[in-house]
N, C-alpha and C positions, 0 to 999 in steps of 0.2 A: 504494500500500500504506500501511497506516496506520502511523505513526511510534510511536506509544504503545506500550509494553509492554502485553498484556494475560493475562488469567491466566485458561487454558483448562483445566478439571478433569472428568473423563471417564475411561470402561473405552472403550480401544482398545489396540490389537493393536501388541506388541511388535516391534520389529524381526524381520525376519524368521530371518536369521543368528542372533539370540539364540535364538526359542522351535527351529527347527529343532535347534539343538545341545544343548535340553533334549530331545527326542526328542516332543516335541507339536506338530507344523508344522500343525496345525490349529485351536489354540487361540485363542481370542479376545479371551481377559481379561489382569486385569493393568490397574494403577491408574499413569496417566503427566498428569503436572502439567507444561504448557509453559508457562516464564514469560516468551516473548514467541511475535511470530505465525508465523516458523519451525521454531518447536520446536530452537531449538539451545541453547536455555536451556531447561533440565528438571529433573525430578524423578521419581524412578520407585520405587513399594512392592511388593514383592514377602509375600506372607504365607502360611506351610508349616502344617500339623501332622501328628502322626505318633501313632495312637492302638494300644495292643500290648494283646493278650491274651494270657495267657503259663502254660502249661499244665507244671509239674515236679514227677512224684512224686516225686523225690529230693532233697527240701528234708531240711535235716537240721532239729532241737530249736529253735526260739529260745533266747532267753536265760534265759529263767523255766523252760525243759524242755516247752515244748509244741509240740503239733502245731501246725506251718504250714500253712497253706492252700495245696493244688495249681493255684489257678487265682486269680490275679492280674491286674488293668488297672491299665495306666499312660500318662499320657501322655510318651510317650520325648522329644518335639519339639515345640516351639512355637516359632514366629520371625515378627519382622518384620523385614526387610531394607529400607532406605532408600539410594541412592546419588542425586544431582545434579552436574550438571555444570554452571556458569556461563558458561564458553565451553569450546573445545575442549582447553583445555590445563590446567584446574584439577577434580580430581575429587574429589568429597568422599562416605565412605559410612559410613554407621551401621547397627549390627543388634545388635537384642537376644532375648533371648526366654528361656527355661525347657529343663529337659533334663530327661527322667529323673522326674517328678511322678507318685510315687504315696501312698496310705495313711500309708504308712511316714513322709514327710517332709513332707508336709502339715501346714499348721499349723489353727489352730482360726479365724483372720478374715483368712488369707493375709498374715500379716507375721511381723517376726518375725527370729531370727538364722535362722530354716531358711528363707528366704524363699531359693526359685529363680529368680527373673526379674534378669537381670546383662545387661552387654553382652558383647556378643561382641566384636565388631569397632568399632572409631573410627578411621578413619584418614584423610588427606587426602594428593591425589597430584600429581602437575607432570608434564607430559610435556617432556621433554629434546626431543625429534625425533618423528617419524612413528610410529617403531620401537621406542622407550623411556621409560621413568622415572621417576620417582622416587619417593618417600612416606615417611612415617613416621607413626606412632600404634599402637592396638593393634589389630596386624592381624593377616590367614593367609598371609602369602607366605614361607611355609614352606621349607625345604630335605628331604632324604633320598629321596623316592617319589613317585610318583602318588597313593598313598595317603595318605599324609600332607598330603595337597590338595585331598583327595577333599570335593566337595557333596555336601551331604546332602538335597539335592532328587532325584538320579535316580542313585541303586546301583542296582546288578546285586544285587542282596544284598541281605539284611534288612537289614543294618545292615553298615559296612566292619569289615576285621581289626582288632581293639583294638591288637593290638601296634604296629602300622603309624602309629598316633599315638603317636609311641614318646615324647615330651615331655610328655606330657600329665600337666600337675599336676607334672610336675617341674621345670624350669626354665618351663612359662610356664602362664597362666593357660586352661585348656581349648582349650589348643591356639593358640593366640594368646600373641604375646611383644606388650611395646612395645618400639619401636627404628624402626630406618630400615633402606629394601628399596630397590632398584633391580630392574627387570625388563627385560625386552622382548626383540627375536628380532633373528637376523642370518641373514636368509633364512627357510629351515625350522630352524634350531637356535633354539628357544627359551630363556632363562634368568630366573632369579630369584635374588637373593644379598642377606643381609640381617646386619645386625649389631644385637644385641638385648642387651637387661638380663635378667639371670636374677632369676625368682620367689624369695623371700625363703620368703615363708611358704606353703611349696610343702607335699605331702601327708605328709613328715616332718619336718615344722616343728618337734616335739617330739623328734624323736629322738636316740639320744647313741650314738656309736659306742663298741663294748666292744672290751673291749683284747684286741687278736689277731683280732679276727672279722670280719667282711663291713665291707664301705663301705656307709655310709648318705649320701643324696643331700641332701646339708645344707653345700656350700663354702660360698655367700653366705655363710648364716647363720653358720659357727663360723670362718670363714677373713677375711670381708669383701669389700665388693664391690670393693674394689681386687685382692686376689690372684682372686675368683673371681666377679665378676660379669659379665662380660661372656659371651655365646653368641654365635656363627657360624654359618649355616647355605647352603646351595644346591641349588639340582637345576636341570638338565640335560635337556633331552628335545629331541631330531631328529625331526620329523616326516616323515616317508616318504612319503605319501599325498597326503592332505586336509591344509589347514593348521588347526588346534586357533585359538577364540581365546584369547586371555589377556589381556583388557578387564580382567578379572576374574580373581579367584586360584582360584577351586574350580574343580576338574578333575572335568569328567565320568565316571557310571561305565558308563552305558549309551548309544549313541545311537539303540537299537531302527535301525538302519539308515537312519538320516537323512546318515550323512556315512559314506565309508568312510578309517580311520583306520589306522596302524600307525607307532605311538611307541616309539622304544629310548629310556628314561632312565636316569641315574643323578644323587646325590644324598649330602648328608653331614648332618651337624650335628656340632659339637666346642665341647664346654664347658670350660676351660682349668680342674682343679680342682676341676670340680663335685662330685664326689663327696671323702669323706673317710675315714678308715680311722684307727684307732688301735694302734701297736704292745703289746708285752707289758707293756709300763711307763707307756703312758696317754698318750703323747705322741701328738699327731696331725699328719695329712699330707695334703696333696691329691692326687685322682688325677682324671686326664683323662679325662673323658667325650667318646665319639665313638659315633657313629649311622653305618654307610654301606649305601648300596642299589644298586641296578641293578634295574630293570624293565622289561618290555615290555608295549604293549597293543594290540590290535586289535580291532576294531570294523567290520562290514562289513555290506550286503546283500545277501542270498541270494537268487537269483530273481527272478523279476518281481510277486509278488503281496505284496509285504510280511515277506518272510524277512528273517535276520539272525545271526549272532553275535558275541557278544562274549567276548572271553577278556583276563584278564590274569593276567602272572607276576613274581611281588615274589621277591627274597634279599635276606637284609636282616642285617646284622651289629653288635651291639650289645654296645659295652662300657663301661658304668654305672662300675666298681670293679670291685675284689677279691670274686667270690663274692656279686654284687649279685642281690638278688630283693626286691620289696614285694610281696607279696599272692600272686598267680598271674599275673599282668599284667606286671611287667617282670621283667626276668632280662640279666644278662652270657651273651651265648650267641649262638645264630644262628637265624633263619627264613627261612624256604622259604615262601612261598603261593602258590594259583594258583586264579582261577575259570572258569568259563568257562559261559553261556549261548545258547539259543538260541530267538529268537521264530519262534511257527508261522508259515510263509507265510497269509496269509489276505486277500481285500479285503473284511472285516467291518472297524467301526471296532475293534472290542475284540480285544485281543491278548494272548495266551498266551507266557509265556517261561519253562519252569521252567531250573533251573539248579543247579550242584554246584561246591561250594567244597572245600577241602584246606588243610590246614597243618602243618608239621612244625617244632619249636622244642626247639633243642640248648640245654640250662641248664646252665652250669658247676659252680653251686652246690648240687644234688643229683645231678650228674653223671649223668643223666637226659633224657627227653624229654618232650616235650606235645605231643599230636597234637589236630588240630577234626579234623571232618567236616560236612558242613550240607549240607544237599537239600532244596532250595525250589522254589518258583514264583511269578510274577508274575505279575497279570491286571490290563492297562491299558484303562482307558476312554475317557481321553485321554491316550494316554499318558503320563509321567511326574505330571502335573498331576492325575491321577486315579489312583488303583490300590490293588489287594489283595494284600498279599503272604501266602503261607503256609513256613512253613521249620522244619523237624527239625533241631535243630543239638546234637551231641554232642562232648563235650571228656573225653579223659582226659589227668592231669597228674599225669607219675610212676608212682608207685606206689599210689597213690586210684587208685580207683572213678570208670569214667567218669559222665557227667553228661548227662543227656540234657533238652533244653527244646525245646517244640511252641508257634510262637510265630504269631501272627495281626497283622496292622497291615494299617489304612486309612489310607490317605494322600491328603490334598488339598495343591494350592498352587494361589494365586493371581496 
């Protein structure tokens, strides 16, 4: 065998174990760089998009008082993921890409302070043993849920529950903290526990809490990072079945019946002070932010000709402050979600899954609720690596008028 390193660059076929638990055990592609001749030195680019047509008569006024337009494109995803390993015990992975790019934030020669292209993820990892460890940079080995782990290469769903990134833009950057994780399994219990810096200039960077009213999610900022910058997080999941991997931090949402699964998790996140409040007289105080969940998931095949379903169910308990709400998106209160889908039996390669989602969200602070609904369908080509989603999805919050949007996405990965 020849001694020399050499550098072999080529589309060949992913581990098998990997493309199988993305739900495409047929695929072919996929960009892997060996930088010697048994390929234990590597490099591997994974690259998503996610393109939405997005249909809502109930846009209200913009901001000059005019009619919006019912029928919107954007592109929701763009990514390039990078991960290499130099031997088996150092893992290093990078990913960047765009979210959310349409009209609206577009710039005029793509630069710019609206420029969307960021990192996602940088982080580098050690394996302690077989079974675990270690990392730090800015990564996703998240705490609370399955959801909160969730890739956005292969939902059940147009898109996962918002609320279920329940951190997002508040203590960390799109989901992603920097800090230090530890992972790995003891048997079928797997784990992840991480200790992180909280986001400084997070989505009420500006804000100033009023004397008597709601907590605004600003400790860093008005307390410092000594009383309130550190965050804690973990999740918890027993594998029943099949064992899940977790090579990698995103957690699958579909496996279209490549593996049969059934996972009990739960999960936290606790930010010591994150939030702040002001009495009658202006003096202010910290209060503890805690996230907690419990879920389950399942994931099976049906039959012999290519059946399957998939179901999951999120409770998920969130307390921000005193009478916490930003937007329609977070709230001190509680959620309930659940999905569940089911792919036709067929041995055609193209596969049909529609599916129905649910959500129910108690808010303290209008002493109220918000219910989703969403009825979709999926049409896979290759599976996950190719497909069409279509999905109705309707939200009423509170006391408004519910909101209905009819929404379209093509999605390729490579």
């Amino acid at each position: 065998m020849r001694k020399k390193v050499t550098l072999l660059l080529g589309i060949c076929l992913f581990t098998f174990q990997y493309f199988y638990s993305q739900g495409s055990p047929d695929y072919t592609g996929g960009l892997k760089v060996n930088l010697n001749e048994d390929g234990s030195k590597y490099f591997r680019i994974i690259s998503w998009a996610q393109v939405w047509a997005q249909y809502n008569p109930d846009k209200p006024l913009d901001g000059n008082g005019n009619e919006q337009s019912t029928l919107d494109f954007s592109l929701r995803r763009a990514r390039v993921l990078m991960y290499a390993q130099i031997n088996k015990d150092f893992l290093i992975l990078t990913h960047f890409g765009l979210n959310s790019l349409n009209a609206n934030n577009m710039t005029a020669i793509g630069s710019g302070d609206r420029s969307q292209l960021f990192f996602h993820d940088v982080w580098g990892q050690y394996s302690l043993s077989k079974n675990h460890a270690i990392g730090g940079g800015l990564h996703y080995w998240n705490g609370i849920s399955r959801a909160n782990n969730q890739s956005t290469l292969n939902m059940l769903t147009l898109d996962n529950q918002r609320q279920s990134w329940a951190t997002l833009g508040l203590s960390d950057q799109f989901a992603r903290h920097i800090g230090v994780y530890i992972k790995g399994s003891f048997g079928k219990l797997q784990y992840r526990l991480a200790l992180n810096d909280a986001l400084t200039n997070n989505l009420q960077a500006s804000a100033v809490p009023v004397n008597g009213g709601s907590a605004v999610y600003s400790g860093r900022r008005l307390l410092g990072s000594k009383e309130a910058g550190k965050v804690f997080s973990g999740y918890f999941d027993y594998n029943f079945l099949d064992q899940e991997s977790n090579f990698l931090p995103y957690k699958v949402g579909s496996y279209l019946g490549g593996k049969k699964i059934f996972n009990v998790g739960a999960g936290f996140f606790v930010h010591p002070k994150g939030s702040v409040v002001a009495d009658n007289a202006g003096n202010i105080s910290g209060e503890d932010v805690s996230v907690f969940a419990l879920d389950a998931f399942y994931d099976a095949p049906v039959g012999s000709n290519g059946g399957a379903i998939t179901a999951y169910a999120l409770a998920q308990f969130n307390d921000y402050g005193r009478n916490y709400t930003l937007g329609t998106t977070y709230e001190t209160g509680s959620l309930i979600h659940g999905h569940f889908g089911y792919v036709f039996p067929t041995e055609k390669k193209t596969k049909f899954q529609p599916y129905i989602q649910f959500d129910n969200r108690k808010i303290d602070a209008i002493d109220d609720n918000a219910t989703t609904f969403g009825l979709g369908a999926n049409a896979y080509f290759s599976g996950h690596n190719s497909k069409i989603t279509l999905e109705y999805f309707n939200t009423k919050y509170g006391s408004n008028d519910a909101i209905g949007t009819l929404t379209l996405q093509a999605m390729i990965y490579l």
